[in-house]
C-alpha beads as a LAMMPS data file, in Angstrom:
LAMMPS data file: protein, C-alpha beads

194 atoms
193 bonds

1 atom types
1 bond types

-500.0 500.0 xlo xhi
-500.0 500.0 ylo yhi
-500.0 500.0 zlo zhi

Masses

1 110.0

Atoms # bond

1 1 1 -438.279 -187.016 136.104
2 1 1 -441.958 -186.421 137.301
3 1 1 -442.515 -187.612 140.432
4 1 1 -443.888 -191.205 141.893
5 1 1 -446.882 -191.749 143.597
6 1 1 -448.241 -194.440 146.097
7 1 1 -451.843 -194.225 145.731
8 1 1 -452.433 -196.088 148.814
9 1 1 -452.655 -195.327 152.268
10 1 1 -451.923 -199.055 153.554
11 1 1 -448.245 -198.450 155.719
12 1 1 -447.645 -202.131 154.003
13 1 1 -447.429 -201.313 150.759
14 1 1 -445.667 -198.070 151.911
15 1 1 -443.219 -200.283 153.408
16 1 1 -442.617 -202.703 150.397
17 1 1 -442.125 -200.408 148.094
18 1 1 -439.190 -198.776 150.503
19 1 1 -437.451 -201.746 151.104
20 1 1 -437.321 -201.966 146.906
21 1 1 -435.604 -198.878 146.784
22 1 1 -438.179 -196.669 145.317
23 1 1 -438.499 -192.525 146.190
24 1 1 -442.176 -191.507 146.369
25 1 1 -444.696 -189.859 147.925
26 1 1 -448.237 -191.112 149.445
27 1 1 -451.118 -189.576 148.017
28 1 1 -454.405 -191.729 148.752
29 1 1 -457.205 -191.830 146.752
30 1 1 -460.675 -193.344 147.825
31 1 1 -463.153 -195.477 145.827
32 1 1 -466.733 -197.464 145.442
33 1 1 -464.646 -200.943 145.914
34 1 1 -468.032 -202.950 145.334
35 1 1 -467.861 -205.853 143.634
36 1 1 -470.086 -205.818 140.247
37 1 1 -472.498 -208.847 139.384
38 1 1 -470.736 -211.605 137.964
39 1 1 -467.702 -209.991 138.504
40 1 1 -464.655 -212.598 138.798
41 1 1 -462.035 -211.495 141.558
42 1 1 -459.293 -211.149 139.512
43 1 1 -461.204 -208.955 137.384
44 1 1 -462.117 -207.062 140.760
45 1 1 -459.113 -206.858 141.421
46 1 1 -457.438 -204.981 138.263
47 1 1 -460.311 -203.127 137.712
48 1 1 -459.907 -201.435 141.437
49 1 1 -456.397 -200.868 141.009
50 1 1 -457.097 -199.107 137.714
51 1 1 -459.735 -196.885 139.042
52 1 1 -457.202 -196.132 142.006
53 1 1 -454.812 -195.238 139.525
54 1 1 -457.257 -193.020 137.106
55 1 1 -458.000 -191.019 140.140
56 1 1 -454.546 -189.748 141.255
57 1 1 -455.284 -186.238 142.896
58 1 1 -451.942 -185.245 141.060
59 1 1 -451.905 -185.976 137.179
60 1 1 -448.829 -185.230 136.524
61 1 1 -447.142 -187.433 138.239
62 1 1 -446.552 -191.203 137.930
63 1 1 -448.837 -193.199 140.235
64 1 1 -448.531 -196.648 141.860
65 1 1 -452.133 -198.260 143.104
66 1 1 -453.597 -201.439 143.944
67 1 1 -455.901 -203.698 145.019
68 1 1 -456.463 -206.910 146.561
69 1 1 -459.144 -209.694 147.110
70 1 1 -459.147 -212.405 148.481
71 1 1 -461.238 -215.485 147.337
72 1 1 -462.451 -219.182 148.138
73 1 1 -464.218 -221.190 145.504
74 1 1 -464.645 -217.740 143.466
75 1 1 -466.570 -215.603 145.277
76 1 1 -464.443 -212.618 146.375
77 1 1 -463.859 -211.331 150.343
78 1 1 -463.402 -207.885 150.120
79 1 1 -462.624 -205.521 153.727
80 1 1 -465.082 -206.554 155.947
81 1 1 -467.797 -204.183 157.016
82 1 1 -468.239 -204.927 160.827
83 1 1 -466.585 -207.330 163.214
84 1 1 -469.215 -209.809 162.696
85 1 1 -468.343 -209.670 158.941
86 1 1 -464.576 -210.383 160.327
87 1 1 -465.478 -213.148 162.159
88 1 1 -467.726 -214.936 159.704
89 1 1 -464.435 -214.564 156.801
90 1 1 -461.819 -215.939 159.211
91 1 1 -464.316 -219.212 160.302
92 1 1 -465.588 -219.756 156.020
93 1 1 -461.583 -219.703 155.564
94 1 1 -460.284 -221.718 158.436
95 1 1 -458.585 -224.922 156.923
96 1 1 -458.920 -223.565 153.299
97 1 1 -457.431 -222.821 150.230
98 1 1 -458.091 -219.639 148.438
99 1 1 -456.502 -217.578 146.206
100 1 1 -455.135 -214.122 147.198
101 1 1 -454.973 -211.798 144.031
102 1 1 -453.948 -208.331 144.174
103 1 1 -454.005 -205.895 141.205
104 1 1 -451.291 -203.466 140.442
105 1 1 -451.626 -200.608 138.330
106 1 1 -449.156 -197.796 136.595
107 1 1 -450.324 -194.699 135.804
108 1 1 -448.270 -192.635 133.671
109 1 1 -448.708 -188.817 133.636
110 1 1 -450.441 -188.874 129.910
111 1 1 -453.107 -190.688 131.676
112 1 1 -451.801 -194.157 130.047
113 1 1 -452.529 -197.207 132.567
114 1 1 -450.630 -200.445 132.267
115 1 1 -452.362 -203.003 134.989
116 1 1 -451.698 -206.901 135.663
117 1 1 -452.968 -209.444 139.047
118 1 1 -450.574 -211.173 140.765
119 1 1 -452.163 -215.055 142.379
120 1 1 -450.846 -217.043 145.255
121 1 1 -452.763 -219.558 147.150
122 1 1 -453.079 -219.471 150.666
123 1 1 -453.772 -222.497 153.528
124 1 1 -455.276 -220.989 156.970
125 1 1 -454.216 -223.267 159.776
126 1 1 -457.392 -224.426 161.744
127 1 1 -457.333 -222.014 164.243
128 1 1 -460.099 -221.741 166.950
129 1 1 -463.228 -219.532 167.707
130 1 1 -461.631 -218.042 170.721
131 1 1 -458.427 -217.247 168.903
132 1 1 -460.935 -215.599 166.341
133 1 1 -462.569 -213.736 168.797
134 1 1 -459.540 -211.750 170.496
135 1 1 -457.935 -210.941 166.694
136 1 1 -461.407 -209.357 165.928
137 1 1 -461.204 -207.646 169.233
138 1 1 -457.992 -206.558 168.161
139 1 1 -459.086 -204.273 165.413
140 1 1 -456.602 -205.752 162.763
141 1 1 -458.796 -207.555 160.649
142 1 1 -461.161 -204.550 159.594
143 1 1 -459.482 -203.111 156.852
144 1 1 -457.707 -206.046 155.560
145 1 1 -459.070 -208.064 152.331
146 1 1 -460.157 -211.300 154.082
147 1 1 -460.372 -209.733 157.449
148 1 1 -456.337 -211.390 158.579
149 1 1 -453.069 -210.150 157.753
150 1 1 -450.556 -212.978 157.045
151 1 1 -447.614 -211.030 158.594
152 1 1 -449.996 -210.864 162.013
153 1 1 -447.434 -211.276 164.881
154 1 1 -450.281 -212.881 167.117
155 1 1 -452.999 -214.284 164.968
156 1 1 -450.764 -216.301 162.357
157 1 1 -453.004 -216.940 160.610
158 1 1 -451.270 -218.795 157.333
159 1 1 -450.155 -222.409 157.018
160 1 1 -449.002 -222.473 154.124
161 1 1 -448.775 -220.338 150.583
162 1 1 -448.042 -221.045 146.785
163 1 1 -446.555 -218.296 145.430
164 1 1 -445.421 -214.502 146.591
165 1 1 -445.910 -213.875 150.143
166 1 1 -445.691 -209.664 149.055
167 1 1 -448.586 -210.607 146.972
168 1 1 -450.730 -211.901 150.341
169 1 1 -448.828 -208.595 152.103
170 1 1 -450.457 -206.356 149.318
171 1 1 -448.251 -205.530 146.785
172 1 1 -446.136 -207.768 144.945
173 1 1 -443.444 -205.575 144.711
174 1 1 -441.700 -207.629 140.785
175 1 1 -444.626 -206.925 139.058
176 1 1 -444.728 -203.116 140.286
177 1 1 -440.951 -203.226 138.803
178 1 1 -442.211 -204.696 135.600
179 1 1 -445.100 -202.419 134.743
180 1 1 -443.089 -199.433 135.699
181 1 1 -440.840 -200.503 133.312
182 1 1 -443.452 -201.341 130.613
183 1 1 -444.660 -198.104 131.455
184 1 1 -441.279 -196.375 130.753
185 1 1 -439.960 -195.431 134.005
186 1 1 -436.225 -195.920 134.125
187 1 1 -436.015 -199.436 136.294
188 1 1 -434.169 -202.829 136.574
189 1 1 -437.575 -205.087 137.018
190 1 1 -434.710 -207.544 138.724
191 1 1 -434.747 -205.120 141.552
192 1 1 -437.816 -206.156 142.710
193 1 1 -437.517 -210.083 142.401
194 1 1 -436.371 -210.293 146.337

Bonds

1 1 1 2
2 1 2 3
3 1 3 4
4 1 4 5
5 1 5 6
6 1 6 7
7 1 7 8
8 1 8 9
9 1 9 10
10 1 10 11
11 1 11 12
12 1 12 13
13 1 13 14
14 1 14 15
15 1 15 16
16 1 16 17
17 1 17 18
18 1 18 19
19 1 19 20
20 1 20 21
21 1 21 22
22 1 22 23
23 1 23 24
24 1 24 25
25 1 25 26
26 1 26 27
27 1 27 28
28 1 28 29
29 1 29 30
30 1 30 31
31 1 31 32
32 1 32 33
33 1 33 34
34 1 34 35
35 1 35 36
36 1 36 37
37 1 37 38
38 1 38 39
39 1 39 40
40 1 40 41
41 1 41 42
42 1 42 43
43 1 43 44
44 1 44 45
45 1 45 46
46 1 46 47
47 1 47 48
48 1 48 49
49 1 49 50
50 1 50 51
51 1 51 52
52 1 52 53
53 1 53 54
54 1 54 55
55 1 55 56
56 1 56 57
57 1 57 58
58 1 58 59
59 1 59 60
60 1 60 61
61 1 61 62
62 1 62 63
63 1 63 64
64 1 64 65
65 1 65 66
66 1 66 67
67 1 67 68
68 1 68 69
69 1 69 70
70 1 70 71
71 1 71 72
72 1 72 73
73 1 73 74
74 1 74 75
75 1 75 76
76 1 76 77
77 1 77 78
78 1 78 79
79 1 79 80
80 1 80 81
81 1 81 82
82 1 82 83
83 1 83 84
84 1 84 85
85 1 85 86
86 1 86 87
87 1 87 88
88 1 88 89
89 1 89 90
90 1 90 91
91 1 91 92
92 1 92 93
93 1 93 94
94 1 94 95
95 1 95 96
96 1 96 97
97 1 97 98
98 1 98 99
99 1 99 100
100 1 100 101
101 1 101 102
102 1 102 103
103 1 103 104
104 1 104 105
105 1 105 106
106 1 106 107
107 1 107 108
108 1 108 109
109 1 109 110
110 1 110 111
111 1 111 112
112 1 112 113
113 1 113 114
114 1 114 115
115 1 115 116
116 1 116 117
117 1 117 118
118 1 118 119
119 1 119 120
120 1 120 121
121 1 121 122
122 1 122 123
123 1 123 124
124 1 124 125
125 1 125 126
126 1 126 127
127 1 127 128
128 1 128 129
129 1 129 130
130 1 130 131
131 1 131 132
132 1 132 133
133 1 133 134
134 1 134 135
135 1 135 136
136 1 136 137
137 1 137 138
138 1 138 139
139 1 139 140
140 1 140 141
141 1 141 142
142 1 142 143
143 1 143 144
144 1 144 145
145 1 145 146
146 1 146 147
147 1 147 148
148 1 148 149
149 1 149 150
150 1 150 151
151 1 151 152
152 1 152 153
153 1 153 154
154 1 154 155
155 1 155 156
156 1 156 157
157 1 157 158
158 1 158 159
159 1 159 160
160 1 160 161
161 1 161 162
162 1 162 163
163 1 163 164
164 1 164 165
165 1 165 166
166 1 166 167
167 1 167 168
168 1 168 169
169 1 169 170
170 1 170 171
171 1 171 172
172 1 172 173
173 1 173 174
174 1 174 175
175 1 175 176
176 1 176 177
177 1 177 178
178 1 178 179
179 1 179 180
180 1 180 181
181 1 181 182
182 1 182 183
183 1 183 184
184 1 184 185
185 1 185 186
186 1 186 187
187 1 187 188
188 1 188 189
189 1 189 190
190 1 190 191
191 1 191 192
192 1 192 193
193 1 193 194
C-alpha cells in the first residue's frame, strides 16, 4: 500500500493521529489561508483543507490535511497575525459561544479528494486581561485558530464544549477514519470513535 501522509506540521494533529494507530509520515505543505468575501467558515474551512490536500509535495501517496476556524456570530478567526491580533480574539471571545469547525480532507494518489467539517461549540470562561496578557506573552496563541489552545496547561481557556474536543484540538480524528475509508484505504472508521 502507498504510503500516508500528514500534510500538517501542527505536533497536535501529529499526535492524534498516533494515538489512533495510524503509520505515516509528515510532509507539510503551505498555503494563502485568506478568507474569501462572503466566505462562510465552514466553507473556509473545507476549502483549506482541500487545497492542503491538492498540494501534497508527494502525489503518490495518500495524504491527510486540514484546517480549522474558529468563529463567533459567523465571522471566522483565523491564526492571528501579531500579538495584538491575539489579544483582541481572546477578549471578543471571553464569555462566548462560537463554533470551532475544522475541515478534513483525503487525498488519494489519483488526485481524488473526499473532504467533510467537523462543528463543536465552545464556552470561554471569563478570564481576565492580565491572564490574557501573560498567555500572549507566552507565544502559544500565535499560530493557533482563535489565538488559545483548549488543551493549554496554564491558560484554560474552555468552559465548556458541545461536541468533539479532537475537533477544538485540530483534527477530529472519526471523521479522518471515515473519509479514509470512503476514500478506500483499508480501515475500521470505529477505530477512531475514542
Amino acid at each position: 500500500m502507498t504510503r500516508l501522509l500528514l500534510l500538517s506540521s501542527s505536533p497536535r494533529r501529529r499526535a492524534l493521529l498516533e494515538g489512533a494507530g495510524l503509520t505515516f509520515d509528515v510532509r507539510p505543505v503551505d498555503v494563502d489561508e485568506a478568507p474569501r468575501p462572503g466566505e462562510s467558515p465552514a466553507t473556509l474551512a473545507e476549502r483549506l483543507a482541500r487545497t492542503k490536500a491538492a498540494a501534497t509535495p508527494e502525489p503518490a501517496a495518500w495524504g491527510i490535511a486540514a484546517d480549522t476556524v474558529v468563529a463567533l456570530d459567523g465571522v471566522p478567526f483565523g491564526k492571528p497575525a501579531s500579538p495584538e491580533e491575539a489579544a483582541d480574539m481572546l477578549r471578543r471571545l471571553r464569555g462566548r459561544w462560537h463554533e470551532v469547525l475544522t475541515g478534513v480532507a483525503v487525498r488519494r494518489p489519483d488526485g481524488q479528494i473526499v473532504s467533510a467539517v467537523d462543528r463543536t461549540r465552545v464556552l470561554l470562561r471569563t478570564y481576565d486581561d492580565e491572564e490574557i496578557a501573560a498567555y500572549v506573552a507566552s507565544g502559544d496563541p500565535l499560530d493557533k485558530a482563535g489565538a488559545y489552545a483548549i488543551q493549554h496547561v496554564g491558560f484554560h481557556p474552555v468552559a465548556a464544549i458541545e461536541g468533539r474536543y479532537d475537533t477544538v484540538v485540530g483534527l477530529p480524528v472519526a471523521l479522518v477514519f471515515d473519509l479514509l475509508a470512503i476514500a478506500g484505504w483499508p480501515v475500521n472508521s470505529a477505530a477512531g470513535r475514542q
